[in-house]
C-alpha positions in Angstrom: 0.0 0.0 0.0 1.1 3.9 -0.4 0.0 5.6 2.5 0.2 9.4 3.1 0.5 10.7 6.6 -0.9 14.5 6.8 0.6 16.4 9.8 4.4 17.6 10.5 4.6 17.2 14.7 5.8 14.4 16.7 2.8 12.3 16.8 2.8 12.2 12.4 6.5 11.3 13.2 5.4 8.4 15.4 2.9 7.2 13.5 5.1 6.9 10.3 7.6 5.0 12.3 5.1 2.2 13.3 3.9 2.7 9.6 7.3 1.6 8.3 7.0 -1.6 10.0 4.1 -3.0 8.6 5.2 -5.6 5.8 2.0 -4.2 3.4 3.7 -0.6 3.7 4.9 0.4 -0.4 5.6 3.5 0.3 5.2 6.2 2.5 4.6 9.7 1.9 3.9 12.5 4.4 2.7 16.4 4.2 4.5 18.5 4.7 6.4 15.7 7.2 10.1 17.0 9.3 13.1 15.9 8.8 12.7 12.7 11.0 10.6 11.8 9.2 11.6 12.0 6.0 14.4 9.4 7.2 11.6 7.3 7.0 9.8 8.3 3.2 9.1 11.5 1.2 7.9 14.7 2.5 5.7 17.1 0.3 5.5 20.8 0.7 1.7 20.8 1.1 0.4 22.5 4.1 -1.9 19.8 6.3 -5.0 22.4 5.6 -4.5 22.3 2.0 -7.5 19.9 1.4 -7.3 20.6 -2.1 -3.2 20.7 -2.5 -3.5 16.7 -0.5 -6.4 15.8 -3.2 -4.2 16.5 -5.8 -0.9 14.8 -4.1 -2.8 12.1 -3.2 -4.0 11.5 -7.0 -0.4 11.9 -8.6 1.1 9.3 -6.2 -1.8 7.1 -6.4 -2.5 6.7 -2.7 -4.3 3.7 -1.1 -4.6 5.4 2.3 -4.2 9.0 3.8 -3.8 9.3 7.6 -4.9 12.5 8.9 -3.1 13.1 12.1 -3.9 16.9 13.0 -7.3 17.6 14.4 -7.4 21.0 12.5 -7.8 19.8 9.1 -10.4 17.6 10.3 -12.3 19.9 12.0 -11.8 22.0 8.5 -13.1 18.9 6.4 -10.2 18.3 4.9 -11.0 14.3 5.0 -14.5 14.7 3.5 -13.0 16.4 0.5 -10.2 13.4 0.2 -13.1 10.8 0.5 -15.1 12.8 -2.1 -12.4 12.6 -4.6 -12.1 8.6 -4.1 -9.2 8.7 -1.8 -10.1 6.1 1.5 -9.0 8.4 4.4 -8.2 6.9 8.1 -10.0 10.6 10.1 -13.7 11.4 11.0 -15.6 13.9 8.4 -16.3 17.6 8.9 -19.6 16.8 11.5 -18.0 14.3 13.2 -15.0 16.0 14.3 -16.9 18.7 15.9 -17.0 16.1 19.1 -13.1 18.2 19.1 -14.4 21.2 17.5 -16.8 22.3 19.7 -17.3 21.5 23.2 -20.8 22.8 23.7 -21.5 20.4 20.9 -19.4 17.4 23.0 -21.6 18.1 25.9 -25.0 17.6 23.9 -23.6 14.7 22.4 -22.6 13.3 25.5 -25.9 14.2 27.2 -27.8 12.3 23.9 -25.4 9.6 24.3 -25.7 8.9 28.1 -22.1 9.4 29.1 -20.8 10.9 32.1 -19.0 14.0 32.1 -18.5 16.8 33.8 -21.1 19.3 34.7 -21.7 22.6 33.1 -22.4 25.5 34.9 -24.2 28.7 34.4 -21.4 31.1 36.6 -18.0 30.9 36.6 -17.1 30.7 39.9 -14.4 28.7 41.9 -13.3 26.3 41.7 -14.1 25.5 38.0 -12.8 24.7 35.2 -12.7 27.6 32.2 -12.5 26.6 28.4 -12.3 28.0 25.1 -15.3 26.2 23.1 -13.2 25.6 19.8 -9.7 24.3 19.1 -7.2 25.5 21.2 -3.9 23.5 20.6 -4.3 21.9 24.0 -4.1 25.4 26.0 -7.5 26.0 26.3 -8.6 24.7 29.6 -7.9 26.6 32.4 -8.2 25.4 36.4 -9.3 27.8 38.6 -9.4 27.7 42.2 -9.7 31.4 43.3 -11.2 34.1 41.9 -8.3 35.8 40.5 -7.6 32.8 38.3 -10.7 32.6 37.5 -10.9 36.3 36.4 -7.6 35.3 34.6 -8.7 31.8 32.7 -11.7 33.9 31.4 -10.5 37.2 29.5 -7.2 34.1 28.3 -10.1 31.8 26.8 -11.9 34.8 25.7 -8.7 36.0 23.4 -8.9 32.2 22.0 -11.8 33.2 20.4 -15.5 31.8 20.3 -17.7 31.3 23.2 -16.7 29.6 26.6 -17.5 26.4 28.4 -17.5 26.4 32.3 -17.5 23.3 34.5 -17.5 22.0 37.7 -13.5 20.9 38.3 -13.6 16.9 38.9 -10.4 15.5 40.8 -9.2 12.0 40.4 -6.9 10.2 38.2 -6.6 11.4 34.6 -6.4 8.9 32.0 -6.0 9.2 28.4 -8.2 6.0 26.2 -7.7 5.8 22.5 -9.8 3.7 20.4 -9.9 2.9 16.8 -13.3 3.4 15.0 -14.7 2.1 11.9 -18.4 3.6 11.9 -19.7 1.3 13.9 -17.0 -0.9 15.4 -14.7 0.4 18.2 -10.6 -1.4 18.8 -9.5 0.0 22.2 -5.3 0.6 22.4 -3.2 0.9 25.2 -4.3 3.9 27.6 -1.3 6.1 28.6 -1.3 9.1 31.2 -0.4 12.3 30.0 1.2 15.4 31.9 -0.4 18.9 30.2 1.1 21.4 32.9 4.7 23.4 31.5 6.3 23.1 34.9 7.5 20.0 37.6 4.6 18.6 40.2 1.9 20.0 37.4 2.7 23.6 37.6 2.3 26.4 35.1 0.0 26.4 32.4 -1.4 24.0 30.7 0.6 22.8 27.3 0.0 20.7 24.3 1.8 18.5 26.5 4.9 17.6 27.9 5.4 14.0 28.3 3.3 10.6 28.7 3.4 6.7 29.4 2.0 3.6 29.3 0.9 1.3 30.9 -1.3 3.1 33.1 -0.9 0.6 36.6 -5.2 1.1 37.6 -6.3 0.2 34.0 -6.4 -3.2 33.1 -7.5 -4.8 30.0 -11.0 -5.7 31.5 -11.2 -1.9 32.9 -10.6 -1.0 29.8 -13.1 -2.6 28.1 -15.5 -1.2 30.6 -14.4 2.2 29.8 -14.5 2.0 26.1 -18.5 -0.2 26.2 -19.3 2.8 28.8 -17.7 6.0 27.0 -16.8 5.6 23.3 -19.6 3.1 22.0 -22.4 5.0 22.8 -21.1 8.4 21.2 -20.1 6.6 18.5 -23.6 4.9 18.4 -25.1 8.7 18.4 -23.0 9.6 16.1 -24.2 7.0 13.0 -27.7 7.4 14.9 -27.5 11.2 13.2 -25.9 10.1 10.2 -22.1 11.3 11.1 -20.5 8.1 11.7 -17.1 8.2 12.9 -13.8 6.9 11.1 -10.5 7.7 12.7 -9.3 7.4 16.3 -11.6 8.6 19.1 -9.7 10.0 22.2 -11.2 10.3 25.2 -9.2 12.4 28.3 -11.2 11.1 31.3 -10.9 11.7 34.6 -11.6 8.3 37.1 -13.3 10.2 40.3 -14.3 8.4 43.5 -18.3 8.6 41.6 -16.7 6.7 38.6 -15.2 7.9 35.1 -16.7 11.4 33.9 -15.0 12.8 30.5 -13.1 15.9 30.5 -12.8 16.3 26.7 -13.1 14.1 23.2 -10.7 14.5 20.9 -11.1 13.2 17.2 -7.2 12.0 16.4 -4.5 10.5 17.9 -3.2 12.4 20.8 0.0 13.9 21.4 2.4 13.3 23.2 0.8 9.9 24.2 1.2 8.4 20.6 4.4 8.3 20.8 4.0 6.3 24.4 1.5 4.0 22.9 2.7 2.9 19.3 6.0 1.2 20.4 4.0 -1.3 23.0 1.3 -2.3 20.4 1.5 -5.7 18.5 -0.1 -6.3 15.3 -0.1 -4.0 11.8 -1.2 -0.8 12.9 -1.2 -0.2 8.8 -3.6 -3.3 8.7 -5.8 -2.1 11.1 -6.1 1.6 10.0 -6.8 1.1 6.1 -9.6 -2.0 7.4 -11.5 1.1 9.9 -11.2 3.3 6.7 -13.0 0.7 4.7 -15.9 0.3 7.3 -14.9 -3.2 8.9 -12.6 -3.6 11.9 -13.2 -7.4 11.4 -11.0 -9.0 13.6 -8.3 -6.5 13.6 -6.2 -6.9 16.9 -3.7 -4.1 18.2 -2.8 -5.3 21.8 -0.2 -4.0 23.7 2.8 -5.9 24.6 4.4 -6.0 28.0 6.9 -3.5 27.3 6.7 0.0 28.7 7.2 3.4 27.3 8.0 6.9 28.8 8.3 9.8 26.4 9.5 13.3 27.5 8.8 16.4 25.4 11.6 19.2 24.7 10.5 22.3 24.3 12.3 25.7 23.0 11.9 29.8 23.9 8.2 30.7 24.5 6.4 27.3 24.3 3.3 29.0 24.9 3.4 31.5 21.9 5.1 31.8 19.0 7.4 28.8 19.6 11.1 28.9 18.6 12.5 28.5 15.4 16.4 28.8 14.0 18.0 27.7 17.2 21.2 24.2 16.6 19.8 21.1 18.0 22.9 18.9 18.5 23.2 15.5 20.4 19.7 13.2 18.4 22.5 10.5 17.3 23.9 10.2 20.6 20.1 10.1 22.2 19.5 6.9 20.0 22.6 5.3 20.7 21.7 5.7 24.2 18.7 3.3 23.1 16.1 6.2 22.9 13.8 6.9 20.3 13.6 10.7 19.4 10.3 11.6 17.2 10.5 15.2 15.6 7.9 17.7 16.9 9.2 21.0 16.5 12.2 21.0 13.9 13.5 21.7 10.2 16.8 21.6 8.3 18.8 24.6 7.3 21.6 23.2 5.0 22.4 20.0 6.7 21.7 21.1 10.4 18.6 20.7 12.3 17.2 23.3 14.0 13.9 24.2 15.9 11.1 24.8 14.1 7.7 25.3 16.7 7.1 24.9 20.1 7.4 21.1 20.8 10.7 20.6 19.7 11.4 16.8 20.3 9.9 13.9 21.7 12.3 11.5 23.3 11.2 8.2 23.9 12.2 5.0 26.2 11.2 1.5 26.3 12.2 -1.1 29.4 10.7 -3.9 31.1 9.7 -1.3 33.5 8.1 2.2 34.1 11.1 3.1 35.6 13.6 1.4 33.4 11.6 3.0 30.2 12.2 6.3 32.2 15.8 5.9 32.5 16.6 5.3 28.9 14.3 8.4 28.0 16.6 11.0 30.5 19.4 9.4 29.3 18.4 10.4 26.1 17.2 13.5 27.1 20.4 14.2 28.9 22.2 13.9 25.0 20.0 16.8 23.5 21.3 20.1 23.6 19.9 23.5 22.2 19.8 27.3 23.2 15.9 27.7 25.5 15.6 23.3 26.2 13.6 22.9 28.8 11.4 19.9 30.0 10.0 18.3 33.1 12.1 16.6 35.4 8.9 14.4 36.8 7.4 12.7 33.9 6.1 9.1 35.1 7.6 9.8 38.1 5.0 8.5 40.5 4.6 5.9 38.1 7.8 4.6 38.7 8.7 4.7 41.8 4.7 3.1 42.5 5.9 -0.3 40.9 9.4 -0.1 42.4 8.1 -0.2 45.2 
């Protein structure tokens, strides 16, 4: 098969990789892609909101399969314009990526759908939770606990754009449950944990993310079936109930209070950074399963996770909030893999022959062990190699993890 992966960040990076592996893989294409990944196959200079730039691509290299990763260009459409010019695309269509694309609409479909979540509330008043309504690149939910943050969190989500969405702020465990749909079929994968705040022992704001892992120690394989029969098969019932049924990966960020799971957000793609902390356990032919959801029939399509476990820390450059960084020598990825990491490209680009940053996530550096805490090792050793002007990460991703199954 020729696939084409749309999307340029870490998470397009790790999926190409487990891509590669599969023995139906012809070729592989990405747009526009980084230069990690185009160790891997050819990139294209077509933007990943270029739905008519991608039809075209997709035509003159005679695609079997585009894989959208991005959740803008789905929310934009751009897969109902690739299915309408006969390409088979693994991503929901236009209506239903608005489970990402709007959370008022989320919460209705929740309500229709009979799935916990948390409540919305009229005031915005502490503690609470603030959030932008429409795509926010993962900084759009703010926690608020006094009145001044609250004050704050609003006029921030108000300069997002759109209207807000308040909610009552749930603690608990906060779990991350990915699940591979074909319309009508759901394959659950590995669930990883996730770790949104900039700053050690979740301080700061929140980010796209700085780091993940999996396994997650509480969820089991028959919890997870629990979660995905209670949480992602009935919205994805409502959603071919209303005519929208929904091909791609459904994401659900949940939170597991003491009253039972309740869903902070959907999310209509692969997340990121926990991809990258998933794809490296899971068994089977991820290239396999993906082209069979596209087609409409999961079958028996099988992408269990193996024992092994993963820790990923994000590096991120000058003003990982805003604009990002861009320009700034990265030295030290070759020694990071011969340290036994995997490093997946977020944030970077090639001027001449040397790689610089290019974005806010810079790189995603990834361990494996037999272990949380061995995965974690080999990840800061890795980490330790990477050197650029601005690098900063956090010091305490899987942590508590690890030391939990130390001891």
């Amino acid at each position: 098969m020729k696939v084409l992966v749309v999307g340029s960040g870490g998470r397009e990076h790790a999926l190409a990789w487990k891509l590669k592996q599969s023995t139906l893989l012809e070729e592989l294409h990405c747009a526009p892609g980084n230069p990690g990944i185009a160790v891997l196959g050819s990139c294209h200079p077509v933007r990943a909101e270029d739905a008519e730039g991608l039809l075209a691509l997709a035509r003159e290299l005679e695609i079997d399969l585009v894989v959208i990763g991005p959740e803008a260009p789905l929310v934009a459409g751009v897969g109902d314009h690739l299915r309408s010019g006969g390409i088979p695309v693994f991503g929901p269509s236009r209506e239903a990526a608005r489970i990402e694309g709007s959370k008022t609409f989320a919460k209705e479909l929740m309500t229709a759908a009979g799935v916990p979540t948390a409540e919305m509330l009229a005031v915005a008043r502490p503690p609470c939770v603030v959030k932008a309504d429409g795509l926010a690149a993962g900084k759009g939910a703010f926690v608020c606990r006094t009145q001044d943050e609250v004050e704050d969190a609003v006029n921030r989500a108000f300069a997002l754009g759109g209207p807000l969405v308040i909610e009552e702020l749930l603690e608990g465990e906060e779990v991350s449950v990915f699940a591979v749909c074909d319309g009508s079929r759901v394959l659950p994968l590995a669930p990883a944990q996730d770790f949104k705040r900039l700053g050690d022992d979740d301080t700061g704001p929140n980010t796209g993310g700085m780091g993940a892992y999996s396994p997650v120690r509480w969820i089991d394989a028959d919890r997870l079936k629990e979660l995905v029969a209670s949480i992602h098969r009935p919205v994805l019932t409502e959603l071919a109930r209303r005519g929208s049924p929904f091909v791609g990966c459904l994401y659900a960020g949940l939170m597991l209070t003491d009253d039972g799971p309740r869903v902070l957000e959907f999310n209509c793609r692969f997340g990121d950074p926990e991809t990258q902390a998933i794809l490296p356990r899971l068994e089977g032919d991820l290239l396999a399963t993906l082209a069979a959801a596209a087609a409409g029939d999961l079958g028996n399509s099988d992408l269990s996770a193996g024992e092994e476990a993963v820790v990923t820390v994000v590096l991120v450059g000058n003003d990982p909030l805003g604009a990002g960084d861009s320009g700034t020598p990265i030295e030290g990825v070759d020694e990071a893999e011969a340290e036994g990491a995997i490093v997946f490209h977020a944030g970077t680009a090639l001027r001449g022959d040397r790689l610089v940053t290019n974005g806010r996530r810079i790189l995603n550096v990834t361990g494996t062990g037999g272990s949380i805490a061995e995965a974690r090792d080999t990840a800061y050793a890795g980490v330790e190699r990477i050197q650029f002007e601005g690098c900063r990460y956090r010091t305490d991703i899987a942590l508590k993890a690890a030391e939990e199954r130390v001891g």
